[in-house]
Structure formats: structure tokens, C-alpha cells
DOTORLUM-161116 format. One record per residue (C-alpha): y, x, z; residue number from 0. Coordinates in steps of 0.05 Angstrom, whole numbers. Layout:
N
+--------+--------+--------+-----+
|      Y |      X |      Z | num |
+--------+--------+--------+-----+
|      Y |      X |      Z | NUM |
...
+--------+--------+--------+-----+
//
This chain:
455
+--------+--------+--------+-----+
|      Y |      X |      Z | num |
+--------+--------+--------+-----+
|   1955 |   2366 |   -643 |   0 |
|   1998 |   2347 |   -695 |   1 |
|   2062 |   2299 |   -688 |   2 |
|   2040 |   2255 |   -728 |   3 |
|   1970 |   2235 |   -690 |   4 |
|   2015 |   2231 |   -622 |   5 |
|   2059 |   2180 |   -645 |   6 |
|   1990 |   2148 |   -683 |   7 |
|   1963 |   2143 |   -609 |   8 |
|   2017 |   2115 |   -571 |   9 |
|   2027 |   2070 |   -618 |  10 |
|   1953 |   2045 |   -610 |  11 |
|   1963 |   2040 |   -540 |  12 |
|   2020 |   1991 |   -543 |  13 |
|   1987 |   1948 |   -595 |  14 |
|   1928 |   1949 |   -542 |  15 |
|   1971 |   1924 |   -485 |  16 |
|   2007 |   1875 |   -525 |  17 |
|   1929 |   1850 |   -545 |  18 |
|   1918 |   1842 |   -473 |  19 |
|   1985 |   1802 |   -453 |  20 |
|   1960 |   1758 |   -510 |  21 |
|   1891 |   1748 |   -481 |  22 |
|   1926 |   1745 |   -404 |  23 |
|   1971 |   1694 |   -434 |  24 |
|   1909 |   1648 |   -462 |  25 |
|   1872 |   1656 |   -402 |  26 |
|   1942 |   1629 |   -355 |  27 |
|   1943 |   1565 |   -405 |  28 |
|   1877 |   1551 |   -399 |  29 |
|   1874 |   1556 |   -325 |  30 |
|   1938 |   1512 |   -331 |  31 |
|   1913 |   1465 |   -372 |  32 |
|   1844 |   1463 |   -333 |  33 |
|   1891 |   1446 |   -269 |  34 |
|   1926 |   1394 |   -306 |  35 |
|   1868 |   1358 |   -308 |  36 |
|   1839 |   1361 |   -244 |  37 |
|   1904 |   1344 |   -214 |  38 |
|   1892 |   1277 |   -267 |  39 |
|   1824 |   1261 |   -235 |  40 |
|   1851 |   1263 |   -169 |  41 |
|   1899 |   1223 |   -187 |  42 |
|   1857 |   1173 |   -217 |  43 |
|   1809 |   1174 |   -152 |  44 |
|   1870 |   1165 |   -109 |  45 |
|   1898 |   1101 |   -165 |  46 |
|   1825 |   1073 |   -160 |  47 |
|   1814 |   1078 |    -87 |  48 |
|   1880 |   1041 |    -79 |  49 |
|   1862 |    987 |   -127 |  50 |
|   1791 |    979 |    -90 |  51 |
|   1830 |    979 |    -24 |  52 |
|   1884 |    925 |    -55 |  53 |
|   1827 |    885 |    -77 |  54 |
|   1791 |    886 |     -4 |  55 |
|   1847 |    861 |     22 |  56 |
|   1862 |    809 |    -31 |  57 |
|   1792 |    783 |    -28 |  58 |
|   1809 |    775 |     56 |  59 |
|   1870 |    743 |     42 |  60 |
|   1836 |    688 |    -11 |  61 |
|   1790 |    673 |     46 |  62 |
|   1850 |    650 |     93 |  63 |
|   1894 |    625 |     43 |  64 |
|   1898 |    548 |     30 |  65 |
|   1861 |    504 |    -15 |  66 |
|   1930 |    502 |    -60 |  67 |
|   1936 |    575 |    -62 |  68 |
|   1873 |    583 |    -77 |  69 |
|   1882 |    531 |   -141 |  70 |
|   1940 |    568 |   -156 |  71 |
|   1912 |    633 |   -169 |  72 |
|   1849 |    618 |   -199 |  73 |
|   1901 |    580 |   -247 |  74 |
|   1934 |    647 |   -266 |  75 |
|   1863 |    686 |   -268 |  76 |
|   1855 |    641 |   -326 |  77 |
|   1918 |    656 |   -353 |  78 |
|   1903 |    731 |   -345 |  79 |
|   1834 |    723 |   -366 |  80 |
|   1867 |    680 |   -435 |  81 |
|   1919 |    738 |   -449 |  82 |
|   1863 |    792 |   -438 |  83 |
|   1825 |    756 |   -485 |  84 |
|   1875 |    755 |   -535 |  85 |
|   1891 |    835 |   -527 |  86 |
|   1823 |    854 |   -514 |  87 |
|   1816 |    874 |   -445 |  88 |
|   1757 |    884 |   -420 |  89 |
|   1768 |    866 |   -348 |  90 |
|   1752 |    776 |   -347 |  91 |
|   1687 |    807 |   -348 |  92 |
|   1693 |    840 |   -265 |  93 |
|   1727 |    772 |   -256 |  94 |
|   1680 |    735 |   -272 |  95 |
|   1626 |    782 |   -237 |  96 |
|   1677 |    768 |   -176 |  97 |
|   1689 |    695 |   -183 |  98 |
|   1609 |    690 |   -186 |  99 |
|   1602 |    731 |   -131 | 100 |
|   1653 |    694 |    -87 | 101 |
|   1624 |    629 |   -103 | 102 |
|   1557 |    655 |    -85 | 103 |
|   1572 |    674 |    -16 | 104 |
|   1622 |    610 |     -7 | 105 |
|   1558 |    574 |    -17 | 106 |
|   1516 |    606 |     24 | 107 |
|   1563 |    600 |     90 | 108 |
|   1564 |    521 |     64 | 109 |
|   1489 |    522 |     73 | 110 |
|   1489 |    571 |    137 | 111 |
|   1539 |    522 |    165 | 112 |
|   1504 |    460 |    148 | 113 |
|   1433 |    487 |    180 | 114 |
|   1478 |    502 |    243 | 115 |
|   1498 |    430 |    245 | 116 |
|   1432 |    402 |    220 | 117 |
|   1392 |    439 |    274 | 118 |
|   1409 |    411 |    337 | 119 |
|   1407 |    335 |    307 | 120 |
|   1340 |    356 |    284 | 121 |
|   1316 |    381 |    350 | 122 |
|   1353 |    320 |    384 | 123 |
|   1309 |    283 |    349 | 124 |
|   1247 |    302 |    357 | 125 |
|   1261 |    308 |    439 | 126 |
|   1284 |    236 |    433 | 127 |
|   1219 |    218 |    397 | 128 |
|   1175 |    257 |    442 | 129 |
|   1210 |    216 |    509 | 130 |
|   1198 |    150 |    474 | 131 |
|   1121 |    171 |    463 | 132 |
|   1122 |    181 |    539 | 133 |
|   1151 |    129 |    559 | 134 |
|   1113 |     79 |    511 | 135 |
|   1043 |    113 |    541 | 136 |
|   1065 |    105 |    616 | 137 |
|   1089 |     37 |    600 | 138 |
|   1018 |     21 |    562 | 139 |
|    983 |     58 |    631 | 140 |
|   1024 |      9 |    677 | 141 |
|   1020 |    -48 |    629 | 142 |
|    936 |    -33 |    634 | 143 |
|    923 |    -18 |    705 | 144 |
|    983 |    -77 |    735 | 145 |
|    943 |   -116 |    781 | 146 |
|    966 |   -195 |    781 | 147 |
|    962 |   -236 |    851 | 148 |
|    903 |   -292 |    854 | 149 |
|    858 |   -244 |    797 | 150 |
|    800 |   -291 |    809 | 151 |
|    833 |   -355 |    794 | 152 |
|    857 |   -322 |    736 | 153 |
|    802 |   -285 |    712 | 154 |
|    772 |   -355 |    675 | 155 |
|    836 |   -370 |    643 | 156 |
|    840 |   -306 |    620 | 157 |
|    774 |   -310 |    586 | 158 |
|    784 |   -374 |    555 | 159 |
|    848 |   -347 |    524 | 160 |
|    811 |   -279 |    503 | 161 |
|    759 |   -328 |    465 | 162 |
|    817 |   -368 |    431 | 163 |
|    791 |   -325 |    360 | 164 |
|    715 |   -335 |    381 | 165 |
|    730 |   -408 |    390 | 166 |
|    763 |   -416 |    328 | 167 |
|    729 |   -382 |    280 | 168 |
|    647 |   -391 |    317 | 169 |
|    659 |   -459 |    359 | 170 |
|    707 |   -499 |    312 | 171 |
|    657 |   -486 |    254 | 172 |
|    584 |   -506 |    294 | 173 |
|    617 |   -558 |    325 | 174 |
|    639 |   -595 |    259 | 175 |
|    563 |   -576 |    237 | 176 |
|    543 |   -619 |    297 | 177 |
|    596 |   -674 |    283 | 178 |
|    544 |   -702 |    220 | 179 |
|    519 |   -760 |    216 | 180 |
|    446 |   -743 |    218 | 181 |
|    400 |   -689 |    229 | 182 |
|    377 |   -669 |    169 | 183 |
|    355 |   -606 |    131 | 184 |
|    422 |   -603 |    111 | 185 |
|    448 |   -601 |    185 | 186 |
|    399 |   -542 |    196 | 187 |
|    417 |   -508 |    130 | 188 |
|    488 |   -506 |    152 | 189 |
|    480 |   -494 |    218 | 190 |
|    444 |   -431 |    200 | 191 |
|    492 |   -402 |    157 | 192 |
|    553 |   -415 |    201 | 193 |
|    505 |   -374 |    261 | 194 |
|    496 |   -316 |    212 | 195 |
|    565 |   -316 |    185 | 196 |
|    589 |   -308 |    268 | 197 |
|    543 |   -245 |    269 | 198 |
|    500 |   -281 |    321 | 199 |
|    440 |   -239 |    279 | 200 |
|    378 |   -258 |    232 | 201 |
|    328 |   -263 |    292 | 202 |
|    372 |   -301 |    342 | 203 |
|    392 |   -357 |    295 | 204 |
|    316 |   -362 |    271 | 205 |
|    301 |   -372 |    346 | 206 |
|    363 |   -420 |    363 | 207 |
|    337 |   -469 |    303 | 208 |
|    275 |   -464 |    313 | 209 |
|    279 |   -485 |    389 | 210 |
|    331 |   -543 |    363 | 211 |
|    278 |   -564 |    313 | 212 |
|    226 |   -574 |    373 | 213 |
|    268 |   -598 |    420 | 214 |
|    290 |   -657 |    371 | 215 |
|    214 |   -663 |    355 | 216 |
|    201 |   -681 |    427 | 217 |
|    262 |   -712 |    465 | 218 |
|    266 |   -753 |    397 | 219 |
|    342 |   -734 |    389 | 220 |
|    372 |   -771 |    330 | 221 |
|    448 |   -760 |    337 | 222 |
|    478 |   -686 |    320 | 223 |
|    520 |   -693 |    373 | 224 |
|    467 |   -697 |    435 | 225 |
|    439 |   -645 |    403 | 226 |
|    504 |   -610 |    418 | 227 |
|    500 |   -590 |    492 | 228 |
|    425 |   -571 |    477 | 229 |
|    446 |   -517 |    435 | 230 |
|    494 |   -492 |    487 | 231 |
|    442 |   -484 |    538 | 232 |
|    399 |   -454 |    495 | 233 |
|    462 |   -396 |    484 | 234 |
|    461 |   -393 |    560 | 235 |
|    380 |   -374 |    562 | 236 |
|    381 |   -326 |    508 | 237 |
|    448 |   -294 |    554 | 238 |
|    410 |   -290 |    621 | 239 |
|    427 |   -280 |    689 | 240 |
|    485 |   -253 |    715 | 241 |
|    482 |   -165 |    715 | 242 |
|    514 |   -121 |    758 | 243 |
|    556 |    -74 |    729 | 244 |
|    525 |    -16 |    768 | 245 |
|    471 |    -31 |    819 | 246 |
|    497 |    -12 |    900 | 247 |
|    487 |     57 |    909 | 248 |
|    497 |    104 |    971 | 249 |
|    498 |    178 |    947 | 250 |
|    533 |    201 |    889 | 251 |
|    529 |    159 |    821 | 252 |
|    544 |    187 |    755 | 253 |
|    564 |    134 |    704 | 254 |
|    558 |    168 |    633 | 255 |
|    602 |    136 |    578 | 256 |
|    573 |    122 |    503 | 257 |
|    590 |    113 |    444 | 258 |
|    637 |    121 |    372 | 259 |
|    706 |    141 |    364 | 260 |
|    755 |     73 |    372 | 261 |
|    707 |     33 |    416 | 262 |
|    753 |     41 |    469 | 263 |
|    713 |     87 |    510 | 264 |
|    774 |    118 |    537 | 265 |
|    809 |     64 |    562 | 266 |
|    747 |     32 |    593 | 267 |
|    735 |     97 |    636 | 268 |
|    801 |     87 |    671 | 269 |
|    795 |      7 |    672 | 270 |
|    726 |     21 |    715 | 271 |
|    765 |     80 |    759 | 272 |
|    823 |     42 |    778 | 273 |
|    768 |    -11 |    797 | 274 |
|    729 |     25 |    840 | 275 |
|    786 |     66 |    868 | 276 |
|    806 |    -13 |    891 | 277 |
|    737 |    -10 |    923 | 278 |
|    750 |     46 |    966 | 279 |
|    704 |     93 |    920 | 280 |
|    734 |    164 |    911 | 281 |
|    728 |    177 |    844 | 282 |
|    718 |    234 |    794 | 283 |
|    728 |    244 |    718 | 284 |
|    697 |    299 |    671 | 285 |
|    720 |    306 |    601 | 286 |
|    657 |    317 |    557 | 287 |
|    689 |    301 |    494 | 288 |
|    706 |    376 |    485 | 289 |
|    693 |    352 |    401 | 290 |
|    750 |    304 |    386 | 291 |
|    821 |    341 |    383 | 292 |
|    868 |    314 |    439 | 293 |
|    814 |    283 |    480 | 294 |
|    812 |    324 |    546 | 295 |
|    883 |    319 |    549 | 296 |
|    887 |    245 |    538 | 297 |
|    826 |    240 |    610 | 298 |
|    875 |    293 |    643 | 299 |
|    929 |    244 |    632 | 300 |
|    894 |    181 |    652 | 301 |
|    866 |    228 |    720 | 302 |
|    948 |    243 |    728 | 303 |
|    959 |    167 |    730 | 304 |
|    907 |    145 |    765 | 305 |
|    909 |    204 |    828 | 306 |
|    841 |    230 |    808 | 307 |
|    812 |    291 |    796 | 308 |
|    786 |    311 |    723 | 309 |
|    734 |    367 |    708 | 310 |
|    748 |    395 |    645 | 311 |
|    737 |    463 |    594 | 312 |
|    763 |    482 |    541 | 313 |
|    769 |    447 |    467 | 314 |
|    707 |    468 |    438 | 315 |
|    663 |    485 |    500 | 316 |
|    593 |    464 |    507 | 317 |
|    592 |    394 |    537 | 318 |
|    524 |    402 |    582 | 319 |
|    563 |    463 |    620 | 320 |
|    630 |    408 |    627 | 321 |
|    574 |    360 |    650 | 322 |
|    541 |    409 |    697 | 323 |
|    601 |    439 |    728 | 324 |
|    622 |    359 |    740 | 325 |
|    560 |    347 |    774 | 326 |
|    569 |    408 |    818 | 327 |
|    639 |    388 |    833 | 328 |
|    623 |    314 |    853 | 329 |
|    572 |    343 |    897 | 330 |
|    627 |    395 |    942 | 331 |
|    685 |    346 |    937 | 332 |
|    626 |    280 |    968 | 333 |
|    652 |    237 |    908 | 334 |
|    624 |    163 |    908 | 335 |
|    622 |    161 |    834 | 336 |
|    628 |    214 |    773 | 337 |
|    649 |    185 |    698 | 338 |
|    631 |    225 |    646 | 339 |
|    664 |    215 |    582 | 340 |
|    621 |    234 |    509 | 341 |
|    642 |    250 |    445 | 342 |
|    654 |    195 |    403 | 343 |
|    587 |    215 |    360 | 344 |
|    572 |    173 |    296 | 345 |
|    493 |    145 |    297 | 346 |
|    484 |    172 |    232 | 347 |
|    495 |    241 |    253 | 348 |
|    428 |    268 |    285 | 349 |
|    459 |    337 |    299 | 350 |
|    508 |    314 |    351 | 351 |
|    463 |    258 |    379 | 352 |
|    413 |    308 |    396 | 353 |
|    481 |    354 |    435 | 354 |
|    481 |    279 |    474 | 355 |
|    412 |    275 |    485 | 356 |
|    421 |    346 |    521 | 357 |
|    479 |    327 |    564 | 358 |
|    432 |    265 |    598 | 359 |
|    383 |    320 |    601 | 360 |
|    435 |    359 |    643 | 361 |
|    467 |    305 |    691 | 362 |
|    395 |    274 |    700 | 363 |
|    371 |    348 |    725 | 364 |
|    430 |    369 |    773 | 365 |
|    447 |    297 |    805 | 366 |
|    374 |    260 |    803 | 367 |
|    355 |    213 |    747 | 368 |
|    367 |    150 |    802 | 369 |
|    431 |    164 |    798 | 370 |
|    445 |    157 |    728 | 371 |
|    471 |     98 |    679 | 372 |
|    479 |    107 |    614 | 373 |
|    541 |     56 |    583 | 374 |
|    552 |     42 |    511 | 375 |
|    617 |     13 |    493 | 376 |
|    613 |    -23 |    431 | 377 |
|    673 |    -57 |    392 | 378 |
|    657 |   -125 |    382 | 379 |
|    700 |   -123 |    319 | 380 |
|    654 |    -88 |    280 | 381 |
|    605 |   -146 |    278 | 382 |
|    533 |   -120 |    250 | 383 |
|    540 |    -51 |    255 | 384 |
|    550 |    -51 |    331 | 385 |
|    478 |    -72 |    332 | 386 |
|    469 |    -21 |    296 | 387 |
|    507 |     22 |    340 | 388 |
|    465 |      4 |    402 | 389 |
|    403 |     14 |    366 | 390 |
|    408 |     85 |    355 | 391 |
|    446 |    105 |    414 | 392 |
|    395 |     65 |    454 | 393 |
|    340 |    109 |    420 | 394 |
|    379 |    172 |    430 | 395 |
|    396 |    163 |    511 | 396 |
|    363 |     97 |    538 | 397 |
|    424 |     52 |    549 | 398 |
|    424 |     13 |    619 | 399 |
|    483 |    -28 |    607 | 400 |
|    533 |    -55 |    548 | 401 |
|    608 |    -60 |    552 | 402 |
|    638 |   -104 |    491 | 403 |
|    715 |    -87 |    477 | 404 |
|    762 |   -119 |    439 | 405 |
|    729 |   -188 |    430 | 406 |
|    793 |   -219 |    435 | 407 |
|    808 |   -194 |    367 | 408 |
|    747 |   -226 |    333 | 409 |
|    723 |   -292 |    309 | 410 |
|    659 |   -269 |    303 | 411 |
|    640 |   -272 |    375 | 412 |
|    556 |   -285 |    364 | 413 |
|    553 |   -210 |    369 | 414 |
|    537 |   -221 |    438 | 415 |
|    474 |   -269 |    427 | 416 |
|    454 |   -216 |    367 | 417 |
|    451 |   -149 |    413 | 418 |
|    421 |   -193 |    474 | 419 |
|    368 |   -227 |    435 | 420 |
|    352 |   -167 |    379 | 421 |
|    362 |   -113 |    442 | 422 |
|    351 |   -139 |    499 | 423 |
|    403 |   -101 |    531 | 424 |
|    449 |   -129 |    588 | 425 |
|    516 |   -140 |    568 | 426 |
|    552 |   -111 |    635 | 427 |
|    627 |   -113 |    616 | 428 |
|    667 |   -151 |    563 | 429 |
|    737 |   -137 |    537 | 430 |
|    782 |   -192 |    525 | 431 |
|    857 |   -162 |    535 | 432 |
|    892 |   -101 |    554 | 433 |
|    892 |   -101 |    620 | 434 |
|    845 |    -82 |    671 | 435 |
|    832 |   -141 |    700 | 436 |
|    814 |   -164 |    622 | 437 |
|    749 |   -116 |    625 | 438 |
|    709 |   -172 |    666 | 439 |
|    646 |   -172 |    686 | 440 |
|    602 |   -206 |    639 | 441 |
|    581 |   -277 |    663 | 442 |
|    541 |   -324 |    617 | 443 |
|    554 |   -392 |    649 | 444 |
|    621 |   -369 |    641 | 445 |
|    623 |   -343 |    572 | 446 |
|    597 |   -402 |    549 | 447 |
|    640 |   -453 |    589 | 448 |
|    700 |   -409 |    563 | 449 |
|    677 |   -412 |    493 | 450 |
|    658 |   -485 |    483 | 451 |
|    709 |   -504 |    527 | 452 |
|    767 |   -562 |    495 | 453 |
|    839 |   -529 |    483 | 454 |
+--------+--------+--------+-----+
//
């Protein structure tokens, strides 16, 4: 080989290592470099964890800090947040997310807190509301079923004062009728219209003037006022007799209870229990109205108060199988007498009438139809319509007997003449008070010497 290609070749050799030192030497800056700035990131993961940790525990120490601390440094945010303005920072922007975000949740533990302090008031209140319920009800039970000492000598007194609207509004009126100065056609014209406007009915003041009209014809009456007590006996003929509430019975006697909702049907079932419990009757109760919401547990209650039993289903059951398993259970237990409380069914509504026509079917069957009476209870405060009332019910069931609440709170008080003339149903029990001993038994010569009676 010659000389000259040896030195040619090492000469290429060193140029090739120096070519490599140079590519070794890039390679170690790059890897440097590429160090450089991962060692940067961690750093900046460590510098932002720190800050996130700084800020925890700011944000902890805000919450315990004082309400001038507190104004203090929401005073310099703003300076910060002015000065970053100025130099273009871009970090009011978190603050403000933060400041939202704090007031948020301050007002949510506001609210939290006042629901915790709220809620027991609330609760308090309603407890308080539901005692007072109670104790108004049992005060209104005692307040019914009190018995007072000489009842009989009261029982008159007690009417008269029951009447006092009757008397006012019926008696004051006919009376200054009959205080004119002649009998004329005028006298009857008035007469008649101060009958009708008392609801004493079309066809019981027909009959009342007409029998005026011939008894002036023949005892040649001249004066309006001796015609007076004539037309009072002729309101104690068109009354009757005196009628047992329920005739004397020796086996088991079911008394079923008629008629709408707010005649006081309720509160006449346990006037007639605590009266025969007086009598030494056991008594039972069944809860029929399984229509109206609230109504078994309103007979429960009144059986709690007054010691008696009280057959009952549930809301909703059918009321011949409540009737059916009362009868059954008067029957084992040898009760004297079994009330049976209806729905409080409107006339007008066939569908249910015809349900109430099946329930008589069912307690006639199972305890004998002799043993069966059928009450309506009729508010006399409804005037016409209770006629009304006692016309279809009396269509539906056969009513034996009429109790009239509430005429105490009427002035209107011919209702009675109206359903005994137009009806001819006895008028068994009449309502003039609260109390038990205010649902009396209904007594003609009575009624009307309470009514017409002087102040």
C-alpha cells in the first residue's frame, strides 16, 4: 500500500471519531437540557401543591377568624384585585370564583342552621296544637254528656230557653197578627204569610186557617185576641200525643240512625247511649259510615268515652257486612240495644240510598224486623228542605221516628207542624242545646207551653 493512502486512512478515522464526540456531545446537552426541564415541572408541581395546601389552610383559618379580620382582608383582596387590574393579572378572576364560592356555602350553613332551629318550634307547634284539639273534644264530650242535679225540673226551662229564637222570630210575629183590631181578610192574609214564612208548610197553614175561619164562623169570635188560644190548641192537635222514643222491648233492639252529613247524627247516637247506659241498658255501637273520611274514628272515640263497645271495618268496607257483623256481635255479647250509625247520604243521590236501603235489608234479616227503628235526624235549621229530607229518606227506609237538632239555632221553628202535618211522622226527640239532657223527648203540650209562653 502506498504511504500516502495510510496516512489518507488514519486520517479518516480521526475525523470519524471526532464526528462522533460531536454527535455524543449533542446527544449529553440534549439529555441535559431535557432534565432541566423535568426538574422545572417538578418544581412547579411541588410550588403549586404548596400554594393549594397554603390556600386550604387559609380558607380554614378565614372560617375561625373574626368578623374584623375577615373585613380586613377582603379589604386588601380588593386592593390586590385593583393593582392586578392595573398590571393585568389574571388571578381577581379565581378570587372572585372563591369569594363566590365561600359566600355560597356561608349561605347554605345560614339556611342549614336556621332549618335546625326552625324545626323543633315547628314540631312544637303542631304537638301543642294537636293537645289543644284533644283537650277541646274531651272538654266538648264532658261538656255534652254532664248530667245536672233535679234534670226534670230543669228540662222545661231548658226548653223554653232553647225556643228563645222560635219565640222570637214565629211567636212575636203571629202574636202581633192576633193583636188587630178585627178579624178581617187582612188578619187572615197576614196571618198566612207569617205561618209560611216560619216554614210551618203550604198544607199546614191552609189547614190552621181554614179551621180558624170555621171556628170564628161558629163560636161567633169577633176579637183577634180570643181567637188567640184557639190557634194554639189547634198547634197542639195537629202535634198529637205524646211518642215514645223507642217502644219497651225485651230482646235485643237495633236503633238505625238516618240521615245527611251535619244533622248531627253523630252526636245524637252518643246523647241516646249515655241515656240508656243511665237506664241500665248495655249498649253497643257499629260504625256504618265506612263513606265519610274520619267517621269510624270519630264513633270509636265517642265508644272510648262513653265505656262501650264499637263494631267497626275498615274506611271503605261494605256497610251491610259492618251492619251484619254488629248484629252478630250484639247477639254473643246479650246487648240490650245496638246503634247503628249511616252514612250521611244526600236524598238526591239514588245510588247510595239504594246501599241504605240494603243495610235495613241486612239488620231486618239477622236481628228480626220487630226489632228494628229506623231514626232520621233532621236539622231544623234547614227549614223546607228537611221536609224534603224526610220525604225521600222516608221512601227509601220507612222512618218510625224523627229527631229535630239544632232548633235552638232557628227562628223558624213551624218546621215541626210542616213534617207532622205534611208526614205524618212522630217527632220522637228534639234538640235544643248541647248537652244531653238538651235532646228531650218531644212533648207537645210542652212545646207549645214553651213556645207561647211570656219571657
Amino acid at each position: 500500500m502506498p504511504i500516502f493512502d495510510f496516512f489518507k486512512r488514519d486520517k479518516d478515522k480521526e475525523k470519524d471519531k471526532d464526528q462522533e464526540k460531536d454527535q455524543e456531545k449533542v446527544q449529553d446537552e440534549a439529555q441535559d437540557k431535557n432534565q432541566e426541564l423535568e426538574d422545572k415541572e417538578l418544581e412547579d408541581e411541588d410550588r403549586k401543591s404548596s400554594e393549594r395546601k397554603a390556600e386550604v389552610s387559609q380558607s380554614e383559618d378565614k372560617e375561625r377568624e373574626s368578623p374584623d379580620d375577615k373585613e380586613k382582608e377582603e379589604s386588601d383582596d380588593m386592593e390586590k384585585e385593583v393593582k392586578d387590574k392595573e398590571t393585568g393579572d389574571k388571578k381577581p378572576s379565581a378570587r372572585e370564583e372563591k369569594a363566590k364560592n365561600e359566600a355560597a356555602k356561608t349561605k347554605k350553613e345560614e339556611v342549614k342552621k336556621d332549618e335546625s332551629q326552625n324545626y323543633e318550634p315547628e314540631q312544637d307547634k303542631a304537638r301543642q296544637e294537636e293537645t289543644y284539639q284533644e283537650e277541646t273534644d274531651q272538654d266538648e264530650a264532658e261538656r255534652i254528656l254532664q248530667d245536672e242535679e233535679d234534670v226534670d225540673k230543669g228540662f222545661f226551662q231548658r226548653l223554653k230557653e232553647g225556643l228563645a229564637r222560635s219565640r222570637q222570630g214565629f211567636v212575636d210575629k203571629i202574636s202581633s197578627v192576633f193583636s188587630r183590631s178585627k178579624i178581617d181578610d187582612d188578619f187572615y192574609e197576614e196571618l198566612e204569610e207569617t205561618l209560611i214564612q216560619a216554614d210551618v208548610g203550604v198544607k199546614a197553614t191552609m189547614d190552621l186557617i181554614s179551621d180558624l175561619k170555621q171556628e170564628v164562623e161558629e163560636q161567633e169570635i169577633t176579637e183577634p185576641g180570643e181567637l188567640y188560644q184557639v190557634f194554639q190548641e189547634k198547634i197542639r192537635n195537629i202535634l198529637g200525643e205524646n211518642d215514645q222514643v223507642l217502644k219497651s222491648w225485651d230482646d235485643l233492639k237495633v236503633l238505625m240512625i238516618v240521615g245527611v252529613n251535619g244533622a248531627g247524627k253523630t252526636t245524637t247516637i252518643a246523647k241516646l247511649a249515655h241515656r240508656y247506659q243511665k237506664q241500665g241498658k248495655k249498649v253497643l255501637l257499629a260504625a256504618g259510615d265506612t263513606f265519610r273520611a274520619g267517621a269510624i274514628d270519630q264513633i270509636k272515640e265517642w265508644g272510648r268515652r262513653l265505656n262501650t263497645d264499637v263494631i267497626s271495618q275498615s274506611e271503605g268496607a261494605d256497610a251491610a257486612a259492618v251492619a251484619y257483623d254488629a248484629v252478630q256481635a250484639a247477639r254473643s255479647r246479650e246487648a240490650d240495644l245496638l246503634i247503628v250509625d249511616t252514612a250521611g247520604r244526600l236524598h238526591t243521590q239514588k245510588n247510595l240510598m239504594e246501599e241504605l236501603k240494603k243495610v235495613r235489608r241486612v239488620i231486618g234479616r239477622e236481628a228480626g224486623e220487630e226489632a228494628v227503628e229506623v231514626m232520621l235526624v233532621v236539622d231544623a235549621t234547614t227549614g223546607q228542605n228537611a221536609l224534603n229530607q224526610a220525604k225521600i229518606f222516608n221512601e227509601a227506609v220507612t222512618v218510625d221516628g224523627i229527631t229535630l237538632t239544632k232548633l235552638d239555632g232557628t227562628a223558624r221553628g213551624g218546621i215541626v207542624l210542616a213534617i207532622k202535618k205534611e208526614l205524618g211522622l212522630p217527632i220522637r226527640l228534639i234538640g235544643v242545646g248541647e248537652r244531653a239532657a238538651d235532646l228531650q223527648d218531644f212533648n207537645p203540650e210542652k212545646f207549645v207551653e214553651a213556645l207561647f209562653s211570656s219571657k
